[in-house]
FISE-741615 format. One record per residue (C-alpha): y, z, x; residue in one letter. Coordinates in steps of 0.001 Angstrom, whole numbers, always signed. Each point is the difference from the previous one (the first is absolute). Last residue first. Layout:
R,py,pz,px,residu
R,Y,Z,X,A
...
This chain:
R,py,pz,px,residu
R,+106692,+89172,+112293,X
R,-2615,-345,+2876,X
R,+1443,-3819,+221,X
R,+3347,+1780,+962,X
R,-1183,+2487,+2385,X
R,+79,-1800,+3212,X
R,+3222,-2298,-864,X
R,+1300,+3561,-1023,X
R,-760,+1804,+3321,X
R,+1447,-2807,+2465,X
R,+3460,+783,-568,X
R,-382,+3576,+986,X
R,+1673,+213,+3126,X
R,-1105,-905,+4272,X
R,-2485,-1822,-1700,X
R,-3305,-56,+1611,X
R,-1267,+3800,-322,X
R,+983,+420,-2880,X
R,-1198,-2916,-1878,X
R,-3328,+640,+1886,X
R,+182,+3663,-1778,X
R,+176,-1413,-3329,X
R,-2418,-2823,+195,X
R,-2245,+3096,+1680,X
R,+643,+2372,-3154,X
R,-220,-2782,-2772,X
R,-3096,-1394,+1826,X
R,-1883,+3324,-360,X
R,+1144,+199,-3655,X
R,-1632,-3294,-510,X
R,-3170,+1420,+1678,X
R,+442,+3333,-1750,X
R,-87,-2191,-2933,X
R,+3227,+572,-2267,X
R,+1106,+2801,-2404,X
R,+475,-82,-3729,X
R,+1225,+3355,-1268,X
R,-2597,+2173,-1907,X
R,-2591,+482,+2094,X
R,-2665,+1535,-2477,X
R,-1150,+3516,-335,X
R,-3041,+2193,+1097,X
R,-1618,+2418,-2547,X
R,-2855,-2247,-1125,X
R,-907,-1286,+3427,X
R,+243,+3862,+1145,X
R,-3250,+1501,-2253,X
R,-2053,-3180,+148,X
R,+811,-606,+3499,X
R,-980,+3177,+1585,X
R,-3367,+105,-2051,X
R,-193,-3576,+1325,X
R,+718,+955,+3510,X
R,-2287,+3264,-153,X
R,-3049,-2417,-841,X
R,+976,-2709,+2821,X
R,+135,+2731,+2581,X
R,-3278,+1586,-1006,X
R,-1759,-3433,-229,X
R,+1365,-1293,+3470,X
R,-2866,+167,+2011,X
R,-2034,-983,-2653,X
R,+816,-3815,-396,X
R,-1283,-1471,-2438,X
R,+2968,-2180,-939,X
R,+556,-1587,-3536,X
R,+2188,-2711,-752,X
R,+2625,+520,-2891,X
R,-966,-2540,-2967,X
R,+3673,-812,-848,X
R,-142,-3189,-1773,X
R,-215,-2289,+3182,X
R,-3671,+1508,+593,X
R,-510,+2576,+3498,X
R,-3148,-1178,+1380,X
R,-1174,+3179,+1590,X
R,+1092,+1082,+3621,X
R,-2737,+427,+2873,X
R,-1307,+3651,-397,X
R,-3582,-334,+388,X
R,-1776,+2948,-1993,X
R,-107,+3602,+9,X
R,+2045,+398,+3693,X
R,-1716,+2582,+1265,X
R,-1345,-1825,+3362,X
R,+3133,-1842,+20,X
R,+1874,+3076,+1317,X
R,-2172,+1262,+2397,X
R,-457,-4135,+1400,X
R,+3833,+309,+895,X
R,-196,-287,+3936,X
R,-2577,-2583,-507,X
R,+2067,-2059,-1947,X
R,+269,+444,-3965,X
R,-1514,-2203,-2508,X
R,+2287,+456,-2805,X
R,-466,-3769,-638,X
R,+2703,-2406,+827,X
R,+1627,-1977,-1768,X
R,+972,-3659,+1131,X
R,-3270,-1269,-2092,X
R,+1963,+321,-3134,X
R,-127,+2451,-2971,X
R,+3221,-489,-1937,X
R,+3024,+1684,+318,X
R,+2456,+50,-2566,X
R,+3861,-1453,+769,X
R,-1414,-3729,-351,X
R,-1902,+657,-2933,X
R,+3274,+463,-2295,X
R,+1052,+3532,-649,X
R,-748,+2159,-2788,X
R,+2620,+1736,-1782,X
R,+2308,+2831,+1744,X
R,-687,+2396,+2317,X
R,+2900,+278,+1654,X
R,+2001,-40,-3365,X
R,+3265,+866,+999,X
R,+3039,+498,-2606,X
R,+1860,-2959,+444,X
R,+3281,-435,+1760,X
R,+3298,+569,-1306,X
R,+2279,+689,+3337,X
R,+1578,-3018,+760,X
R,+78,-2504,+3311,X
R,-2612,+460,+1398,X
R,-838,-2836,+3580,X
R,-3116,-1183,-771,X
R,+1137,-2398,-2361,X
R,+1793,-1712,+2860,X
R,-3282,-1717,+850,X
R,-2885,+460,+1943,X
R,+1360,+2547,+2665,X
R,-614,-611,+3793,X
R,-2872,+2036,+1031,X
R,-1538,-2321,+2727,X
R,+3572,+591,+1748,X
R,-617,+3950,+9,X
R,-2497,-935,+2913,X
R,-3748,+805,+319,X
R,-1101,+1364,+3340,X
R,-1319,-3014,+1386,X
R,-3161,-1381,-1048,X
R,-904,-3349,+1834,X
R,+2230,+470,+2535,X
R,-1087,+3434,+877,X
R,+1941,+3341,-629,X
R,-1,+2439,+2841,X
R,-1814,+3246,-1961,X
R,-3025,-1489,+1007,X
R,-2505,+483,-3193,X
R,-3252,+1819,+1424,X
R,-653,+2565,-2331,X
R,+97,+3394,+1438,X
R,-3754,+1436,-197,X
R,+710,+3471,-2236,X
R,+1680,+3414,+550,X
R,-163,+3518,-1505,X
R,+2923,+1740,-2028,X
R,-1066,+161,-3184,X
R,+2357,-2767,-1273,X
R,-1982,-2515,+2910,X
R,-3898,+988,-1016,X
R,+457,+25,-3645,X
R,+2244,-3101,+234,X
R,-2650,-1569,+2845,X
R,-2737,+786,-2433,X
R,+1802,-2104,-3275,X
R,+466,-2946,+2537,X
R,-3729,+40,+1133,X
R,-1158,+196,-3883,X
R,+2741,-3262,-664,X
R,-1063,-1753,+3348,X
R,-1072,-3550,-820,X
R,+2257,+350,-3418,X
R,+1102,-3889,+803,X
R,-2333,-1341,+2956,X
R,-233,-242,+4117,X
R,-262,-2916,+2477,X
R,+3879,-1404,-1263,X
R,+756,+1792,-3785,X
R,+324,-2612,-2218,X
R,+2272,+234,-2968,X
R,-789,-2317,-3164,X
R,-1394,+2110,-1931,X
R,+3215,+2537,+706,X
R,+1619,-2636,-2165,X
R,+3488,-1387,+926,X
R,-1704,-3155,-1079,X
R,+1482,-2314,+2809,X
R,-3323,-472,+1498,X
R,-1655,+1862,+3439,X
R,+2590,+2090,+504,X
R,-626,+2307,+3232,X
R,-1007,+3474,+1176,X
R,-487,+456,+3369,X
R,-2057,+2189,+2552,X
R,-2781,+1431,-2615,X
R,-1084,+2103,-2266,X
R,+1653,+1336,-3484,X
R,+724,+3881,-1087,X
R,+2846,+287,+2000,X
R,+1188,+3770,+251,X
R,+3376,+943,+1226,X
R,+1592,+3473,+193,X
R,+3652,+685,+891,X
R,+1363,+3173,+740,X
R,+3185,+2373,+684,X
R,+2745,-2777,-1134,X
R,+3259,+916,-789,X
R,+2821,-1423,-1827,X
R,+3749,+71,+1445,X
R,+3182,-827,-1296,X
R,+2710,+537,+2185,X
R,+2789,-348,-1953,X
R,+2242,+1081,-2488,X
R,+2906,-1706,+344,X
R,-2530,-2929,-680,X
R,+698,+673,-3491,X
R,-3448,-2206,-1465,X
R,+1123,-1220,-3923,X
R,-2350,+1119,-2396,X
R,-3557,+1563,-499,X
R,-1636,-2828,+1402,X
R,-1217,-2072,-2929,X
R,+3820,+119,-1207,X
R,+701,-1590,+3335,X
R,-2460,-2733,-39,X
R,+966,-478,-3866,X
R,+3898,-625,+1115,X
R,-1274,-2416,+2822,X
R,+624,+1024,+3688,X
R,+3329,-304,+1666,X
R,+1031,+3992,-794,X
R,-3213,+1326,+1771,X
R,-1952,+2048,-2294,X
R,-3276,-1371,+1153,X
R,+727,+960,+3259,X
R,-3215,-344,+2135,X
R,-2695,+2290,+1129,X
R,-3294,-1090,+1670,X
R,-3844,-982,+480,X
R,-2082,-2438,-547,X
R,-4007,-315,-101,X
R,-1596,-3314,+145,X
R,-1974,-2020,-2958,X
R,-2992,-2183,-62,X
R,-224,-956,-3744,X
R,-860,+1420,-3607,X
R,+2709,+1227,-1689,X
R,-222,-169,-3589,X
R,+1716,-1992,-2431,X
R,+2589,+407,-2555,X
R,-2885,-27,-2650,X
R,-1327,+3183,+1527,X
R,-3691,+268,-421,X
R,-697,+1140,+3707,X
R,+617,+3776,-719,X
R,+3255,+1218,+1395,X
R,-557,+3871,-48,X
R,+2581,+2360,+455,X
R,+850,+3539,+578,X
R,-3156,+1266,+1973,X
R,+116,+3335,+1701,X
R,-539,-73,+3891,X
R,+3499,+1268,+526,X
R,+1183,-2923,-1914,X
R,-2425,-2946,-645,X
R,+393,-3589,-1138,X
R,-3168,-1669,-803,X
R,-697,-3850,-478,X
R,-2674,-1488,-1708,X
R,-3517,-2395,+30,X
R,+552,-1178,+3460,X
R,+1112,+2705,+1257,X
R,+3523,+1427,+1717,X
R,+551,+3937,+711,X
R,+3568,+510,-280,X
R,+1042,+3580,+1331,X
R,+2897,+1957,+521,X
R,-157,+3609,+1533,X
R,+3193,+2443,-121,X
R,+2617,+1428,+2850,X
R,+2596,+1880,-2267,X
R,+3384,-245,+566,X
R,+535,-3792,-1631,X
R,-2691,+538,-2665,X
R,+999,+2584,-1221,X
R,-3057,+518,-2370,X
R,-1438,-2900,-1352,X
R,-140,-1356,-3033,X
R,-1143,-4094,-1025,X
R,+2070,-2609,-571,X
R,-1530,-3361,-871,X
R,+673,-3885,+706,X
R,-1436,-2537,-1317,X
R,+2084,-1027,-2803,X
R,+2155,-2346,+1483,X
R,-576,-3407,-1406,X
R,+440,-3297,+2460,X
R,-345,+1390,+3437,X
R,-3171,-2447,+844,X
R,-555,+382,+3360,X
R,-3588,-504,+180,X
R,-689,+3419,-2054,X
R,+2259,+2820,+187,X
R,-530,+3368,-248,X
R,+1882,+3307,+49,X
R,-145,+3794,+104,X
R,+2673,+2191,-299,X
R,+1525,+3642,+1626,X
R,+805,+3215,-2015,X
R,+2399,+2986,-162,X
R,+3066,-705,+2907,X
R,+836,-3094,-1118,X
R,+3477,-940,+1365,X
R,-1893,-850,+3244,X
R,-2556,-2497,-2082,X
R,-3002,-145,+1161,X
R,-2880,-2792,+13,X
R,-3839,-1033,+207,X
R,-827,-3442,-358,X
R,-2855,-2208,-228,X
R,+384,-3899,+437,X
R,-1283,-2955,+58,X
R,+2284,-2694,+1204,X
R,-1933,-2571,+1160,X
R,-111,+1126,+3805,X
R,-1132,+3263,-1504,X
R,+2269,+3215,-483,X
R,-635,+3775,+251,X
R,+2548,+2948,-588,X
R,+1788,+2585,+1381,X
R,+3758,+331,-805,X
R,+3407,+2457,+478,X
R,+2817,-1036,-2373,X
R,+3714,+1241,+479,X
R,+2362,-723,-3044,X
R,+955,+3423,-332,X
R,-1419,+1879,+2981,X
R,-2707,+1943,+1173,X
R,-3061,-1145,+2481,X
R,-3700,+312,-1326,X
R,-2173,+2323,+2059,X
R,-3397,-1492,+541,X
R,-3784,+288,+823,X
R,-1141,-3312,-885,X
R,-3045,-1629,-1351,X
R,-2185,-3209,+141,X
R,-2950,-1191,-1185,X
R,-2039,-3036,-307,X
R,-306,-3164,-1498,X
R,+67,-3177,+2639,X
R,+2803,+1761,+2579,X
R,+1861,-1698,+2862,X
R,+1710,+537,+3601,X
R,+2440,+75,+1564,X
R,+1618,+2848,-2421,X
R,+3879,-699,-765,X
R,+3166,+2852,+1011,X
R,+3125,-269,-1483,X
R,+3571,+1553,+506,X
R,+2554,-1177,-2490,X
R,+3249,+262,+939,X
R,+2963,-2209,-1509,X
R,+2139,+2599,-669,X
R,-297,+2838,+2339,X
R,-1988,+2742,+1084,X
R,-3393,-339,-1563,X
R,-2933,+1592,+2164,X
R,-3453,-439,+134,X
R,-1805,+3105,+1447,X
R,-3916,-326,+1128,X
R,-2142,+3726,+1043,X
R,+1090,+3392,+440,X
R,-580,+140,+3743,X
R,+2384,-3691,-71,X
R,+469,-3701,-534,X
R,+3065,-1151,-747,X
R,+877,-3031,-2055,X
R,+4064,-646,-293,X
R,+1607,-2613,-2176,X
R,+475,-3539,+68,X
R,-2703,-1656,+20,X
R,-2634,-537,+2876,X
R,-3034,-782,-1871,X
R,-1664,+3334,+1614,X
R,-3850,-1577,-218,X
R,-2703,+2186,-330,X
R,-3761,+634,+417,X
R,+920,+1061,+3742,X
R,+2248,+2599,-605,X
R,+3482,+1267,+1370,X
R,-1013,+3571,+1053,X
R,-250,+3107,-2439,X
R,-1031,-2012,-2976,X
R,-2608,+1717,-920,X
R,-2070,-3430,-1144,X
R,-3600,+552,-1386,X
R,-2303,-2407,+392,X
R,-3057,-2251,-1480,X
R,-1387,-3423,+697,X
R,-185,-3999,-1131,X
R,+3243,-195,+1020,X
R,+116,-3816,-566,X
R,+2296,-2123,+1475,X
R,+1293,-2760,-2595,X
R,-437,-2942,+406,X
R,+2313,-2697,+1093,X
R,+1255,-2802,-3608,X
R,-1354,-3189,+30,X
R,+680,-615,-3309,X
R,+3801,+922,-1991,X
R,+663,+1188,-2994,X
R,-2547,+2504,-1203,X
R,-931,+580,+3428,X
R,+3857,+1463,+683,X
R,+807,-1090,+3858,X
R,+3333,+1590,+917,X
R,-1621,+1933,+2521,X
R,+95,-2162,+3694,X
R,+3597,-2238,-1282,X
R,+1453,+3614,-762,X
R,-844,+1239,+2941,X
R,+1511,-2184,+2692,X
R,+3063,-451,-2242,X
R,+578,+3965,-263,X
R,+45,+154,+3805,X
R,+2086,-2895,+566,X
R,+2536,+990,-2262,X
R,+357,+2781,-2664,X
R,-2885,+2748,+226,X
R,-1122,-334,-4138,X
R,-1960,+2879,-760,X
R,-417,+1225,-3592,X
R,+438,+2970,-1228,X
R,-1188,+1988,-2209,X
R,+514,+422,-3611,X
R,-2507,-39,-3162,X
C-alpha cells in the first residue's frame, strides 16, 4: 500500500509530530480521538472542512470537477488526512487513478495503532487496482494484498468502497463486491478508531528499496510528469456514537474502545440510511466534528505512522500467495458481546427502520475459532445478499499480490522522509541516511 506520509521539516513538523506520535499500544496517556459520529459526502469543489491538506510537496486543487492531486517533481507527494475518526463504518471514493510507471495514487484507513485498510493503484497498471490490510503494524509476511480488474482505471472515473464491521470487511467496485476480509484472519484484523488518507507518491522513485519499486510498476521517469489522480466523491459513514474515541487498555482491541457519551455500532441502521439518503442525492444532519483540529484530537499526523521495523520496507519479489481468509484468529481479533455495543435501537429520526428490524441487532459473540457474528439488521439484507453472491463468484477469480509491498503507512513515510530530504538539503545526501534502515 503507498501514500504518503507528511513530514513538514522544522518547526511545523516538530509541533505535530510531538501532538500525534502517541501509538496506545506503546505509549499511555495518549489524546482521543474526535469522533465523527455522522454521515457526508465530500464533492470536493472547495477546500473541505473534513480534511486536512498536509502541506507536501505537490499541488492540491480544488475545482467544478471535484479534488486534483498533482505530482510534478521528485519528492512530491500531495496528501490530504480526515479530522476526524471512524469506529466501523464506510467509506468510498469516486476516483480517477493518475498514470505513470512508478506513480501510486492511495485511499485508505489507519488507526493510531496501526490498523489499516488500503485501497491502491498502480500508474503502470492500467487493468486492475488492490486491496490491503494490515493489523497493528505488523509488516512481517506479505500476503495480503489482492488485485482485482477494473476497467481503465486511470481514464475512467470508477467507485471504491470498503465497508468496515465488526464481524468482516468488504471491498466493493462499482457497487459489486470483490473481497471479503472475514474476522478469522490469523494476521489480525483491524479493529480500531481509524482516519481516512488520501494521496499519490512515487513508489518508483530511484532512492526507494528495490521491492518498493518492483511493487510500483518500476522506476518513476519524472520526465514524464504531472501526475494527476482525481477525486469526484467521497462518502463517509460512522457507524459508532459519540465525540471521542479513546484507548481504554493497551489491548489494541475494539473491546477496549470507548466511545465518549455515545457507544460502538450506536448508529449502524442510521449510518446505512444516511448512505441511501447521501448516494441518492438527498441530504442528512451534518455531524458536528470542527474541521479545525482540537488539541486533544488533531488531525492525525504521518509521524504516528512511523514504520515498525525495516522489514516493512520489500525488498524481493516472492511473496506468498494470500490467504485473507485464512485460519482462525486468536480471541483478541473476534468480537465478543460486550456492554460497549449498542443495540439497533434507532433514534427517533430512525424509529421506521427499527420498527422492521426482526430482532435486536446488537453484534453476536463472535468465538476465537472463527464463529462470524451475526447482525439482524434488515436494512441491509438486500445489500449484504448481492455482496456475497458478488463475492463468491469474484473472490474465486481474483489473484494474489505477487511482489512484496510495504504498509501504506510505511509507504506514506517513505514518500514524506523522501520529500523532507528534498526539501532540506540543497542535494541528495540526505536521501540514503533516510532510506537506509527501510533497506
Amino acid at each position: 500500500m503507498l501514500l504518503n506520509k507528511n513530514v513538514l521539516g522544522s518547526a511545523l513538523f516538530a509541533a505535530v509530530a510531538s501532538a500525534a506520535a502517541c501509538n496506545p499500544l506503546t505509549s499511555t496517556g495518549c489524546p482521543a480521538d474526535k469522533a465523527l459520529a455522522g454521515s457526508f459526502a465530500e464533492g470536493f469543489t472547495s477546500e473541505s472542512k473534513w480534511f486536512t491538506d498536509e502541506k507536501m510537496p505537490g499541488e492540491v486543487e480544488y475545482t467544478s470537477d471535484g479534488l486534483a492531486m498533482t505530482l510534478t517533481k521528485q519528492g512530491d507527494n500531495p496528501t490530504l488526512t480526515s479530522n476526524f475518526y471512524i469506529m466501523y463504518g464506510r467509506v468510498e471514493v469516486e476516483m480517477m487513478a493518475a498514470p505513470g510507471q512508478g506513480i501510486v495514487s492511495s485511499f485508505f484507513l489507519q488507526s493510531d495503532d496501526l490498523d489499516e485498510l488500503d485501497i491502491e493503484w498502480v500508474g503502470s497498471d492500467d487493468t486492475q487496482f488492490q486491496s490491503n490490510y494490515f493489523s497493528k503494524g505488523n509488516t512481517a509476511t506479505y500476503d495480503r494484498g489482492e488485485f482485482h480488474g477494473v476497467g481503465t482505471p486511470e481514464a475512467t472515473y470508477h467507485n471504491y468502497t470498503m465497508v468496515w464491521e465488526m464481524d468482516k470487511t468488504t471491498w466493493y467496485l462499482d457497487g459489486a463486491a470483490v473481497r471479503v476480509l472475514e474476522n478469522t484472519t490469523t494476521e489480525g484484523y483491524p479493529q480500531t478508531p481509524m482516519y481516512l488518507k488520501m494521496g499519490i507518491w512515487a513508489g518508483g522513485d530511484p532512492s526507494n528499496a528495490p521491492g518498493t519499486i518492483e511493487w510500483a510498476g518500476g522506476l518513476t521517469d519524472y520526465s514524464k510528469a504531472p501526475f494527476t489522480m482525481h477525486i469526484k466523491n467521497v462518502v463517509v459513514v460512522d457507524y459508532s456514537t459519540g465525540s471521542e474515541y479513546s484507548y481504554a487498555d493497551q489491548s489494541g482491541s475494539w473491546e477496549s474502545i470507548e466511545a465518549k457519551d455515545g457507544a460502538i455500532y450506536g448508529r449502524e441502521q442510521q449510518a446505512i440510511q444516511d448512505y441511501a439518503e447521501l448516494t441518492n442525492g438527498g441530504q442528512v444532519a451534518e455531524p458536528s466534528v470542527s474541521s479545525a483540529a482540537s488539541s486533544s484530537s488533531a488531525a492525525p499526523s504521518s509521524s504516528s505512522e512511523v514504520a515498525s521495523s525495516s522489514s516493512a520496507a520489500p525488498s524481493s519479489s516472492s511473496a506468498a500467495p494470500s490467504s485473507s481468509s485464512a485460519a482462525p484468529s486468536s480471541s483478541s481479533a473476534a468480537p465478543s458481546s460486550s456492554s460497549k455495543v449498542a443495540s439497533s435501537t434507532v433514534s427517533s429520526s430512525s424509529s421506521s427502520a427499527a420498527a422492521t428490524t426482526s430482532s435486536s441487532s446488537s453484534k453476536a459473540t463472535t468465538s476465537s475459532k472463527a464463529t462470524t457474528s451475526s447482525k439482524t439488521t434488515t436494512t441491509s439484507s438486500v445489500e449484504v445478499k448481492t455482496s456475497l453472491d458478488a463475492a463468491d463468484r469474484t473472490l474465486s477469480t481474483s489473484r494474489t499480490a505477487s511482489v512484496e509491498h510495504t504498509s501504506s503507512s510505511n509507504a506514506v513515510k517513505i514518500a514524506s522522509d523522501m520529500a523532507m530530504g528534498l526539501s532540506t538539503s540543497s542535494g541528495f545526501a540526505v536521501i540514503p541516511l533516510l532510506l537506509l534502515s527501510l533497506l
